[in-house]
N, C-alpha and C positions, 0 to 999 in steps of 0.2 A: 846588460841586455836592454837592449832601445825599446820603449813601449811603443802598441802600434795605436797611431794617434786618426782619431775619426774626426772632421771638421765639417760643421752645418753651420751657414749662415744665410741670412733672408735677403743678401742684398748681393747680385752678384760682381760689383767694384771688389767691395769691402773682403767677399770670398778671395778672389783672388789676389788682391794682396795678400792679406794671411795666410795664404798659401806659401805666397812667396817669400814672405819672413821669416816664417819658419823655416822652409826648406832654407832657406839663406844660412839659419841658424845652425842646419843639422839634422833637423826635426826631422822624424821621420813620415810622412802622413801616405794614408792606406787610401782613404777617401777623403774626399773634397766635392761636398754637394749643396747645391743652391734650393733654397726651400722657394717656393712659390706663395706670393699673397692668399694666406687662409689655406695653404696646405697644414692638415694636422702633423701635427712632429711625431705620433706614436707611431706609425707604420715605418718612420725611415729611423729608429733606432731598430737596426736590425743586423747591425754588423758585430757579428759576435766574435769575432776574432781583432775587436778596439780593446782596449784596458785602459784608453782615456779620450773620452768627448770631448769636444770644445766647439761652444755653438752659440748663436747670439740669442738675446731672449726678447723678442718685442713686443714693445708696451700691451699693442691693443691682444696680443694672445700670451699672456708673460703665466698667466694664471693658470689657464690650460696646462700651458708647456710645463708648468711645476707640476702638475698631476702628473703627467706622460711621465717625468720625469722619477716621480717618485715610485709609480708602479710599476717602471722598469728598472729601476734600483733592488726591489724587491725578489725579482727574479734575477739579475745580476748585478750581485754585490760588490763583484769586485771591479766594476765601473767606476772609473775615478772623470768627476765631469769639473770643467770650468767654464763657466758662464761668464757672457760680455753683456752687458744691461748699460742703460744710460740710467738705473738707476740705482745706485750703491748704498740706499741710507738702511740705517740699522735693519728697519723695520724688510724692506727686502731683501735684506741679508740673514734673518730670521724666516723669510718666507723660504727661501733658499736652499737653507740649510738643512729643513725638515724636508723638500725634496731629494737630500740626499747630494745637494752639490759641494763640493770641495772650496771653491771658493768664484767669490761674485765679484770681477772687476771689470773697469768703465771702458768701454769702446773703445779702442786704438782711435788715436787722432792721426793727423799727418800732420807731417813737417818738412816743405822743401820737396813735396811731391812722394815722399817715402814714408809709410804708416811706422807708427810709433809706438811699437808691441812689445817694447821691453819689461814691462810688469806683468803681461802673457807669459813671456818666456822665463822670468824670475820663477812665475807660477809652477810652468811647467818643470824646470829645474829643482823646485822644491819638493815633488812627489818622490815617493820612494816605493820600488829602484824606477830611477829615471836620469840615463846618461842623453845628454843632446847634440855630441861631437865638436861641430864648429862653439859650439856656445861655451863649452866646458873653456876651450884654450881663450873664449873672451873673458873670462873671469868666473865661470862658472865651473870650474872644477871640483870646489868643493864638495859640491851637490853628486856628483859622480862617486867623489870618494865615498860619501854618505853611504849613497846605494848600491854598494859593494865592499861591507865592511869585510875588516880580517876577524872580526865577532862579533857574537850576536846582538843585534839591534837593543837598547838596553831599554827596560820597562818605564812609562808612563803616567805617573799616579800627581792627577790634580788635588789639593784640599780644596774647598768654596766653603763657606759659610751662608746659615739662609739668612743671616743678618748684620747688621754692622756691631761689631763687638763680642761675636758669639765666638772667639778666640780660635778661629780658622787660620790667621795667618802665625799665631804661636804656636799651634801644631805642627805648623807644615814646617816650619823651623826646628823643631824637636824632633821632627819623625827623619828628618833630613840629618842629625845627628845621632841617630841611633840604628838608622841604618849604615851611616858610616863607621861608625867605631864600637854599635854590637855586635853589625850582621855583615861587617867585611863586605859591604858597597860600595865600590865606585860610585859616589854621588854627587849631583850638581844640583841646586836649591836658584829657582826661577822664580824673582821675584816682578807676577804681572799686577801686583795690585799698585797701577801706576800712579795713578792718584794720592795716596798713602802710606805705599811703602813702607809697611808696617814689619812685612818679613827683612828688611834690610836692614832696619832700623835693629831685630832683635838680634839681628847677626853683627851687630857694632857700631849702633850710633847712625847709621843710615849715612856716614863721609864716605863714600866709596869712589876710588879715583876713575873708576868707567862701570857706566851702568849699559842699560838695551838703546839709550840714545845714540851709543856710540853704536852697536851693531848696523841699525838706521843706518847713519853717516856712512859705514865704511862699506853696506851693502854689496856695491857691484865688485869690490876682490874680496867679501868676506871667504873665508874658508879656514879651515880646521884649524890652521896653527893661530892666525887673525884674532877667532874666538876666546882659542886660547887665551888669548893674554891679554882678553877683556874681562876672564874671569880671575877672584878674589877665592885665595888659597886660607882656608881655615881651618882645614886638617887635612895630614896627610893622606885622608881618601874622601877629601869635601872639600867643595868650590862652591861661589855663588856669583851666579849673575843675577847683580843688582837692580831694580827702578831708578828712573835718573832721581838726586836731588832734586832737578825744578821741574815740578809738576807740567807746566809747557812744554821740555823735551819731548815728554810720552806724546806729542801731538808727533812726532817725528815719526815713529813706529805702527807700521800698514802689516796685513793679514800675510804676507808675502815674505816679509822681513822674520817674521815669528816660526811660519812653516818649516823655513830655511834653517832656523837657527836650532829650531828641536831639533831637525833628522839629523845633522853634525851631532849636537849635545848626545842625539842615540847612540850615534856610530860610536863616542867617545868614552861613555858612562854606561856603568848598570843600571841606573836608578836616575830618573829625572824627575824631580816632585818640583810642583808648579803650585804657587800662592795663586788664586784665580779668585777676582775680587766679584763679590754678587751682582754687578751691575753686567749683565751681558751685552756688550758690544760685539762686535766683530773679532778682535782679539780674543774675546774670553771664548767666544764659539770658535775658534779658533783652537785655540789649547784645548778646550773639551773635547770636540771631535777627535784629535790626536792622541788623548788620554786613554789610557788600558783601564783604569777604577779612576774611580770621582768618589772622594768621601764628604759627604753632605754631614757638616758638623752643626748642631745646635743644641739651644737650653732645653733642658726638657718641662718648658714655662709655657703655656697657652698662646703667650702673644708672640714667642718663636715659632713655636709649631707651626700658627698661622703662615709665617712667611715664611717658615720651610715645604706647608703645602704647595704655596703659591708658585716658589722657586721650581718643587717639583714637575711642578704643571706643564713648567716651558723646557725643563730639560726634556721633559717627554716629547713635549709637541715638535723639538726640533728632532728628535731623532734617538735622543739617546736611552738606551734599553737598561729594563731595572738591572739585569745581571750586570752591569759598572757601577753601577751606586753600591754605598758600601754609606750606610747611615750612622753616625757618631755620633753620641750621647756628650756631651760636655758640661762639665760641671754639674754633677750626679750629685744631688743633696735628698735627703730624706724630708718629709715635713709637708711640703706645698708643691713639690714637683708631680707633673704628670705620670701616670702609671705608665711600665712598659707594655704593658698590651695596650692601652690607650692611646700609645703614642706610634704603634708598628701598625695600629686598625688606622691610624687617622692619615699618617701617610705612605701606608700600603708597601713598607719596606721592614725588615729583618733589623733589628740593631748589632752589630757588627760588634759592638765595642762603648764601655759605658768608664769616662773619665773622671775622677774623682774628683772636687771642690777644692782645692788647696790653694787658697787665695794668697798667703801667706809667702807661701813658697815658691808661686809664681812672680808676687812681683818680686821677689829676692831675686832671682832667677833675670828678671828683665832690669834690674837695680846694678845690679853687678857688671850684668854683658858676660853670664856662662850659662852654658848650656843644664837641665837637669838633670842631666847623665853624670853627668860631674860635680854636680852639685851636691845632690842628692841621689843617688843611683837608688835605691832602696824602699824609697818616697812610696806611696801607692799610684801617684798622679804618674811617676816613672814608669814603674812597672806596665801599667796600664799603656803605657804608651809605646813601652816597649811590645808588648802583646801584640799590638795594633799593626806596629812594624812588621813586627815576622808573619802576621795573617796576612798581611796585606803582597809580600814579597814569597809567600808559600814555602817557607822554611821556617825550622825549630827555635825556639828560643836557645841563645847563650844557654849555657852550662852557669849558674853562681859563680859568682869571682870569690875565690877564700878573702877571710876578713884581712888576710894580711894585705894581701890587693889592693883592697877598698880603703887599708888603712893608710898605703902610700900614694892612694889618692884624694887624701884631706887637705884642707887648705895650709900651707907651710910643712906640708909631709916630705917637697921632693928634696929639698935639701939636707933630710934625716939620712938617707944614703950616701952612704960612705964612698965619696968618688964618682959622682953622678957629677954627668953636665949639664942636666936640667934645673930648672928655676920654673915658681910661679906661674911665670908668663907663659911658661913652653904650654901649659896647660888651662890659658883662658883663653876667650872668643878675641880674635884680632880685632882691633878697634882702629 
């Protein structure tokens, strides 16, 4: 079903081109109205039968129009708005966002007399459900198929850490293996910490022959099957799309490339768990907004707290509500650690889930390149993490595996079967 698309711009050249690109495209638009120098934008959000604005934001009123924008967010939620700004940098991409818009990109230019609205229309094709006709059969069909799965869109769940090292991206890694081969998930494991690629790294070494650079690249025919086979099989109900190897690729990958790539990965997977690195860019507000829980992991150490509060601060002020936060305890030590009430009073959230110190077994665990399900299934730091999973995806813990189970899952156990095709390998992290 076509969304009905409402379009406000200050300039009326600029209106009616965008009009006319769209409609060119498929688009379907209800309204097309020109705002006047120092008309207020609140009285013309009034079309209640839009489910997606698209309007331009100018300098000298950009500030206002975030107000308008946020307090008609409040009364209609399910307004999905994209904004055109001449100005894109973090910081109003953060202003943005806590109005409630979907995503901030730069004026259409022209070329050859014809505006130049294909990151509009990527935009637009990325919402869900959001089919756009002509634009589907120009390579946009993926995005069609997204927003009309034959199942249920599959669940959301970001890890973040509030610091560098607070072992956010080895969670997200583990929790990504225990939902696939505890709790029977289709799951895919998104690694956006571009910079470091530290969840890639724990999935095998961080060689991986396509990472999100390549999504970038193939952008305008991405779609379902494309994806596919930019993702890294690691069990038979786990994939992972990797960070590139060279830090400079991730310059390749825009807010528009990410959107697109989730709603596919929903249409495909139960479970999409996203590594989202603390430095909020545009990407990472990105994935958060998208995100159904966000699990905010730290020490339970004064000098993490502090930058867990801080972290807290800005998830709030862009928008996002305590019911997604899901706060985790990591590396739960007795002795010098902060109290849990000390530490649910200081950043005004519930602890969800309290990980046990096993330093030991963790780096074995990253020493190896296998999983602690496999490793150790029984572990405490296991267990707990398994808890995490099933809380977090609203189903029961596994049933105990009998020890016979567990015992033909020790290291040199699979060859003990008498007429087994398996080996070793069938049961470590591809590298």
């Amino acid at each position: 079903m076509t969304r009905a698309l409402h379009l406000i711009a200050s300039d009326g050249a600029l209106l009616q081109a965008l009009q006319a690109r769209l409609q060119q495209a498929g688009v379907s638009v209800i309204a097309a109205v020109e705002r006047l120098p120092g008309q207020a934008l609140a009285p013309m959000l009034h079309r209640r039968d839009a489910e997606v604005l698209v309007l331009d934001l100018p300098a000298a009123s950009r500030s206002t129009d975030l107000a308008d924008l946020q307090a008609a967010h409040r009364q209609w939620p399910g307004l999905q708005v994209l904004a055109l700004s001449d100005d894109t940098s973090a910081e109003a991409w953060r202003a943005a966002a806590r109005a409630g818009v979907r995503e901030l990109l730069p004026l259409p230019a022209r070329g050859n007399g014809v505006l130049q609205a294909d990151e509009l229309l990527q935009a637009l094709a990325a919402l869900q459900p959001f089919s756009s006709g002509a634009a589907s059969t120009a390579g946009r069909g993926a995005a069609g198929a997204a927003a009309q799965p034959t199942r249920p869109l599959g669940a959301v769940v970001a890890v973040i850490g509030a610091r560098g090292g607070s072992g956010a991206s080895f969670l997200a890694s583990q929790l990504a293996w225990v939902a696939a081969e505890s709790l029977g998930r289709d799951t895919v494991l998104v690694d956006l910490d571009l910079q470091c690629a530290d969840a890639s790294f724990y999935a095998g070494d961080g060689a991986w022959s396509h990472s999100l650079a390549d999504v970038a690249q193939a952008f305008e025919r991405l779609d379902a099957a494309l994806l596919g086979s930019l993702l890294h099989h690691l069990a038979p109900r786990l994939q992972l799309l990797a960070a590139p190897a060279d830090p400079e690729q991730a310059l390749l990958l825009q807010p528009a490339h990410l959107a697109r790539t989730l709603a596919l990965l929903q249409a495909q997977h139960e479970l999409v768990l996203l590594d989202v690195p603390r430095h909020l860019d545009a990407l990472a507000l990105q994935a958060l907004d998208r995100a159904d829980t966000v699990c905010l992991v730290t020490e339970p150490l004064m000098h993490c707290l502090r930058d867990a509060r801080r972290l807290l601060q800005v998830l709030r002020a862009v928008g996002l509500p305590d019911a997604r936060l899901q706060l985790v305890i990591n590396r739960q030590r007795s002795g010098t650690a902060v109290s849990d009430d000390e530490v649910q009073n200081l950043l005004g959230l519930p602890i969800v889930q309290r990980l046990p110190a096993q330093p030991a077994l963790v780096d074995e665990a990253i020493g190896l390149g296998r999983p602690l399900l496999r490793l150790q299934p029984q572990a405490p730091l296991t267990q707990a993490i398994m808890a995490l999973a099933a809380q977090l995806l609203h189903q029961p813990l596994p049933a105990p595996r009998s020890w016979l189970a567990r015992w033909f899952d020790r290291p040199g156990a699979a060859w003990r079967a008498e007429g087994s095709a398996f080996s070793e390998d069938k049961f470590s992290v591809q590298r």
